[in-house]
C-alpha positions in Angstrom: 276.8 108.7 -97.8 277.6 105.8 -100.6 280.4 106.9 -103.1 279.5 107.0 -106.9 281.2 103.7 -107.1 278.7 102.0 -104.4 275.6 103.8 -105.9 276.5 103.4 -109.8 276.8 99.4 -108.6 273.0 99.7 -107.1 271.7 101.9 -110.2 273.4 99.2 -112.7 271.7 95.8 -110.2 268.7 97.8 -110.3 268.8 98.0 -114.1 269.4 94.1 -114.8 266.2 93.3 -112.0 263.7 95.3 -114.4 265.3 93.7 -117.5 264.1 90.2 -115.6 260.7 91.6 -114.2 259.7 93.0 -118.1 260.7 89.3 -119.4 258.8 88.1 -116.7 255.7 90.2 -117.5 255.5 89.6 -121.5 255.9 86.0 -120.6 252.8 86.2 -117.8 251.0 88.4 -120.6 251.5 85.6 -123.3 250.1 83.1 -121.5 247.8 85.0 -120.0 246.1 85.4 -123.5 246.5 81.7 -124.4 244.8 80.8 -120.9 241.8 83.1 -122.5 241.5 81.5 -125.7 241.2 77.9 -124.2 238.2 78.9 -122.3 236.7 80.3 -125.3 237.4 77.4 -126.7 235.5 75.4 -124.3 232.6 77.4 -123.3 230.6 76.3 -126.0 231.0 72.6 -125.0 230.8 72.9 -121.4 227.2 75.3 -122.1 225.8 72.5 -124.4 226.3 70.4 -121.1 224.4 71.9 -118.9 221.5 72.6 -121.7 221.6 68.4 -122.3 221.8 68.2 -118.4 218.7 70.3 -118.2 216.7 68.6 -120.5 217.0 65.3 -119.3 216.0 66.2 -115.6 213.0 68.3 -117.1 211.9 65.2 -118.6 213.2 63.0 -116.2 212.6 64.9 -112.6 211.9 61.8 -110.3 215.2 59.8 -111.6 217.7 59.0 -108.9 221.5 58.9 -109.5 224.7 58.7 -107.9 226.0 61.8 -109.4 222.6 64.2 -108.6 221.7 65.9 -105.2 218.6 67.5 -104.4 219.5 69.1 -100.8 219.5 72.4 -100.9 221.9 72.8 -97.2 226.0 73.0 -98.1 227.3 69.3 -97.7 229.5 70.2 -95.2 226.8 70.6 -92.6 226.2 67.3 -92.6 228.9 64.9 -94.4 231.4 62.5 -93.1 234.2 62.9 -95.7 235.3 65.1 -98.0 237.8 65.4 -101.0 239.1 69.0 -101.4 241.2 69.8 -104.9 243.0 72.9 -104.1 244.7 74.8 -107.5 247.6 76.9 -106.5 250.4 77.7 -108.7 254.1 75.9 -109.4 256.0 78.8 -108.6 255.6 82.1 -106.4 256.2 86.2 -107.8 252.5 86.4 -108.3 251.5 88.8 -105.2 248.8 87.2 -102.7 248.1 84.9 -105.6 249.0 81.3 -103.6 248.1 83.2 -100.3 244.3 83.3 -100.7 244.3 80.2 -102.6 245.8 78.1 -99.6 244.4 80.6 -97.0 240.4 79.7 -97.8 241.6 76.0 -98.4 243.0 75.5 -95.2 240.1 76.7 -93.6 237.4 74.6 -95.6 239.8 71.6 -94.9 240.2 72.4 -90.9 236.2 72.7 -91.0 235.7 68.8 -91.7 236.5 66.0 -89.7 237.4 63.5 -92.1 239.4 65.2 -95.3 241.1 64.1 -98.8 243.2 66.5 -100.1 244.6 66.8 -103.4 246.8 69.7 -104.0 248.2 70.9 -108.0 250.6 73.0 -108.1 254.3 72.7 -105.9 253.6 75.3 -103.8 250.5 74.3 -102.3 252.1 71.0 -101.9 254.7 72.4 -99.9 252.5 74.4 -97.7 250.0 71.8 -96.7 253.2 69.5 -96.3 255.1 72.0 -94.0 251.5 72.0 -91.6 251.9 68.1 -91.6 248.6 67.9 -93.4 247.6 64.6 -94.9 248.1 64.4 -98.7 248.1 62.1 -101.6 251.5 61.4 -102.5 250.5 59.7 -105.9 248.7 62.9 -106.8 251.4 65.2 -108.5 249.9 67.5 -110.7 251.0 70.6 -111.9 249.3 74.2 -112.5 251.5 74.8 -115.8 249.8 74.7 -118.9 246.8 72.8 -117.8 245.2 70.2 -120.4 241.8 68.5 -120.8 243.3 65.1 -120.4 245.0 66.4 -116.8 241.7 67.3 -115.8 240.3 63.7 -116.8 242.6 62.2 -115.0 242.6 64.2 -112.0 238.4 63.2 -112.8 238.5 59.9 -113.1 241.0 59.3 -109.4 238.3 61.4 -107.5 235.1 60.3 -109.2 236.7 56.5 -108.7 236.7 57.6 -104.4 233.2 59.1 -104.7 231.7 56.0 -106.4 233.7 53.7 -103.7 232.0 56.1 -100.9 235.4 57.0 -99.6 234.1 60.6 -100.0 230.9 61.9 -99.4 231.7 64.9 -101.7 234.1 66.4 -103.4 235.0 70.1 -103.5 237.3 72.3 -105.7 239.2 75.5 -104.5 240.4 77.5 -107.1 240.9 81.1 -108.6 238.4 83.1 -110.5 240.1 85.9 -112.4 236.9 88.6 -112.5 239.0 91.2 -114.5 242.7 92.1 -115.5 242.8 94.1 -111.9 240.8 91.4 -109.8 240.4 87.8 -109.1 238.2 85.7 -106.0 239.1 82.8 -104.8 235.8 80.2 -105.1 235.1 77.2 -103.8 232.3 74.8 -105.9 231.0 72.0 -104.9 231.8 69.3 -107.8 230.5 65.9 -107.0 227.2 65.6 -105.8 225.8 67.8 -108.2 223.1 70.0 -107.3 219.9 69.6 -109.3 218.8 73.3 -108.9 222.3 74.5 -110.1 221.0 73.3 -113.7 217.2 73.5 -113.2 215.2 75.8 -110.8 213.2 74.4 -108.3 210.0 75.9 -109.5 210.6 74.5 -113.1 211.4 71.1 -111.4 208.1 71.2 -109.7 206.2 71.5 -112.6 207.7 68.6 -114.4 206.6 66.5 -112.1 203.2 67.4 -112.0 202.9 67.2 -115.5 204.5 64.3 -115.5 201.5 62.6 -113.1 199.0 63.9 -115.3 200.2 62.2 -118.4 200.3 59.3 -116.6 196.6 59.5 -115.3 195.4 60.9 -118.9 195.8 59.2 -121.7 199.2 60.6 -123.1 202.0 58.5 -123.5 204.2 58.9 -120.5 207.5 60.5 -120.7 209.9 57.2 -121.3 207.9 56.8 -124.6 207.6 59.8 -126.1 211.2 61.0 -124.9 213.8 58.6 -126.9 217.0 58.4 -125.2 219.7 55.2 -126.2 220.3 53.1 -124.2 218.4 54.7 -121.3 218.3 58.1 -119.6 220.0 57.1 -116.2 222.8 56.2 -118.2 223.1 58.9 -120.8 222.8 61.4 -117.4 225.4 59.7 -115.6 227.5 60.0 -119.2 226.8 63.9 -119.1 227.5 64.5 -115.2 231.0 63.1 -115.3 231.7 65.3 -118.6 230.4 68.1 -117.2 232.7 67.2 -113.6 235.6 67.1 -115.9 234.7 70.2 -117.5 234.1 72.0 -114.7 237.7 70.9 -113.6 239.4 71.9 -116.8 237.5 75.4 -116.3 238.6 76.2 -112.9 242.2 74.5 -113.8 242.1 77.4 -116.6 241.0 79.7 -114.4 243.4 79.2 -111.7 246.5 79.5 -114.3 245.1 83.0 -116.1 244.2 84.2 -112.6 247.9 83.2 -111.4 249.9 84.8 -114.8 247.3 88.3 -114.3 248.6 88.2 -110.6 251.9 87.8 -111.6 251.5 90.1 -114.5 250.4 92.5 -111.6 253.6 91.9 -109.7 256.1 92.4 -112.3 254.5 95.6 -113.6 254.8 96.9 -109.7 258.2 95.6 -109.3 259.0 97.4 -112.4 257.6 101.0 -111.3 259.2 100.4 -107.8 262.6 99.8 -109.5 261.8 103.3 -111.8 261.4 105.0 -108.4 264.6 103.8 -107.0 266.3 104.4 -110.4 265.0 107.6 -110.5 266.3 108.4 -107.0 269.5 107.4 -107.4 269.9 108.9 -110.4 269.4 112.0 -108.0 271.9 110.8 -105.3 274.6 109.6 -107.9 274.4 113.5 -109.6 274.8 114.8 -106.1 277.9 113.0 -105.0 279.6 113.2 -108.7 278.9 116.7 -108.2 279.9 117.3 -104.6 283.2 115.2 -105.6 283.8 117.5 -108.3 283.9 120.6 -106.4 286.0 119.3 -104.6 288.6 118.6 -107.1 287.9 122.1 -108.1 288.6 123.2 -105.1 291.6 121.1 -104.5 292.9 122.4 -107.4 292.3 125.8 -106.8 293.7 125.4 -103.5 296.7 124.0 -104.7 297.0 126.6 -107.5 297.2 129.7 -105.1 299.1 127.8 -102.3 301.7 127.5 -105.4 301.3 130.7 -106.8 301.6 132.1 -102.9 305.1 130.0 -102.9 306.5 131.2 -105.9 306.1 135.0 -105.0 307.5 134.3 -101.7 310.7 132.3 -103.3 310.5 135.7 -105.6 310.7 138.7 -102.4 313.7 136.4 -101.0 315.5 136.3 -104.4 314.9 140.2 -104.2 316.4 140.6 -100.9 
């Protein structure tokens, strides 16, 4: 059994850990809240998007561009190479947070023969780079705080390998926080876009057939009627990579609130844990302070009538 010097050492280590894990926690919780607002703040934008995105293929549902894909099958049946963004977090203490993040990565990068991977955030880095996987060393982003003009960036490098047809697609793995108890981990496909994703098939459909009856009736066709400057391939091509960079700054969002709830998660559980052991402790300490106690008492009592036994011996002899 520890003395009460051993266990008032654990009680008092115990102590300073929660004062670290309820730092820990307000900070997570801060940022948690600012991670919120900015997708607020960009919901609005990114929805106009996909309502300008919409429009144009309604009007326009024969055009052909780089950016658009009609197949319906997931890419990965059938391409060549792919480009994989994987969002983990800078730093661990968030629970199964960078687990099921690289966990559903590596397996969507193991299914492909041909792969690019770009990895934000250290500790994905460090993982893929511990398996030996191929990474790009000039791509060294971080999860912290992310900003619309990371995400542009990070746009601009993979768009630049999709338009080069070094990729075939490009996917990004990220983390979806559902509620303050749950998250997903997701993977959407970001470059080809998929048509029906903005417009349903049925809709689609009947744009072009009523786009080949204006033209055999007398109706002006769409091009003149619909005014777009300077074209409609161009102004769609403008929206798509927008709305590939918006996508990104979303799931860059995303991935950070999901990693400070997770975290959040963590500390609050560390913090009951260390309650629990507090609390037991507590009960051990009392025990042994107790238990040493009665000893003392006893010690002392001990002592007391082994003194008082000597003293009335030393008395009967001075008698005699």
């Amino acid at each position: 059994m520890a003395n009460t010097k051993e266990l008032q050492n654990r009680i008092n280590s115990i102590r300073d850990t929660m004062k670290i894990t309820k730092a820990m926690y307000m900070m997570s919780s801060m940022k948690l809240r600012k991670a919120k607002q900015k997708l607020e703040n960009t919901e609005p934008y990114f929805y106009g998007l996909q309502e300008q995105i919409k429009e144009i293929l309604l009007h326009f549902p024969d055009m052909q561009d780089i950016y658009f894909d009609n197949r319906e099958q997931d890419l990965l049946e059938t391409e060549k190479k792919a480009a994989f963004i994987v969002i983990t977090g800078d730093k661990g203490m968030a629970g199964a947070y960078n687990h099921n993040v690289l966990k559903e990565a590596q397996i969507r990068v193991d299914d492909v023969e041909h792969y690019k991977l770009f990895v934000v955030g250290e500790v994905g880095r460090q993982y893929f780079a511990s398996y030996k996987y191929e990474l790009d060393k000039d791509f060294l982003f971080s999860a912290t705080n992310p900003t619309l003009h990371r995400a542009r960036v990070i746009t601009e490098n993979v768009v630049d390998l999709y338009q080069r047809g070094e990729v075939d697609a490009v996917y990004v793995i990220y983390t979806r926080m559902i509620n303050s108890m749950s998250s997903v981990v997701e993977t959407a496909q970001l470059l080809p876009l998929k048509t029906h994703t903005f417009v349903e098939q049925e809709l689609l459909a009947e744009a072009r057939k009523k786009r080949g009856d204006d033209l055999e009736s007398e109706e002006l066709p769409p091009e003149e009627w619909f005014e777009i400057y300077p074209s409609p391939k161009a102004v769609l091509e403008k929206l798509a990579y927008n709305y590939v960079t918006g996508f990104l700054y979303g799931a860059l969002v995303e991935g950070s609130a999901s990693e400070e709830n997770a975290r959040m998660i963590a500390m609050q559980s560390a913090t009951d844990n260390a309650t629990d052991m507090l609390r037991v402790l507590s009960v051990e300490y009392n025990r042994v302070r107790q238990a040493m106690i009665t000893q003392e008492i006893t010690e002392v009592i001990g002592g007391a009538k082994a003194l008082k036994k000597k003293k009335r011996k030393q008395k009967e002899e001075a008698e005699r």
